[in-house]
N, C-alpha and C positions, 0 to 999 in steps of 0.2 A: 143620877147615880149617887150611890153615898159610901164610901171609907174609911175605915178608921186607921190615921196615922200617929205614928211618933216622930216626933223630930226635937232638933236640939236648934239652941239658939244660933248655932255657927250655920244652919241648914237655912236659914230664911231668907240670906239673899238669893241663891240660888234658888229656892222655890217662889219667891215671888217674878223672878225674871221670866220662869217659866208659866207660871200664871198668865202676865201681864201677856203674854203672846197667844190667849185663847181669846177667842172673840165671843164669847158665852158668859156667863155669871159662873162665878163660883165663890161659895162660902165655905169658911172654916170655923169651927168650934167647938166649946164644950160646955158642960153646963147649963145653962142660957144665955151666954155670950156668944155672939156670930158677928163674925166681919168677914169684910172682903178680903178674899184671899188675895187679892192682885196691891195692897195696901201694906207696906212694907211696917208701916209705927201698928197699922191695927193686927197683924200675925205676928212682930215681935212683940207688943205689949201682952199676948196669950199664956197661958203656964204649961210650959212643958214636962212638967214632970207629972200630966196626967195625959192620958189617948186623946186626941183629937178627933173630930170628924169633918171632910171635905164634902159638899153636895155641888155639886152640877150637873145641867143638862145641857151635855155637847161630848163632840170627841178630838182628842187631841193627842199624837201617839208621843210624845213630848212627856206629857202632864201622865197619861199613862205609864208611862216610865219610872217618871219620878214617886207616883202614887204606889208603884210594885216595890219602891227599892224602900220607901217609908212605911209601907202594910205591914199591921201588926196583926195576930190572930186574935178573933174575937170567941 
């Protein structure tokens, strides 16, 4: 699956705690930059002032959550 988020810098620990609790890969990025979402220096070194995109395949009603409350419209 693929989404695009926004988030601020104060949202990262919180998203990676939640991350870290899926047992699947998940990447985050923009541009041609992609890191591990579960990687707390490589989602904070990202720029937030542009959409992001999360890919994974797996499910998690956690991560689901968190991906609704940070969904922006495309």
């Amino acid at each position: 699956m693929v989404k695009t988020i926004r988030m601020t810098q104060n949202d990262v620990q919180h998203f990676v705690d939640v991350t870290s609790r899926c047992d699947f890969d998940i990447d985050i990025s923009y541009n041609r930059y992609v890191v591990d979402a579960k990687s707390f220096l490589g989602v904070y070194g990202l720029d937030f002032r542009v959409p992001l995109t999360v890919s994974y395949e797996g499910y998690n009603a956690a991560l689901e959550e968190l991906l609704e409350k940070y969904a922006i419209a495309c």
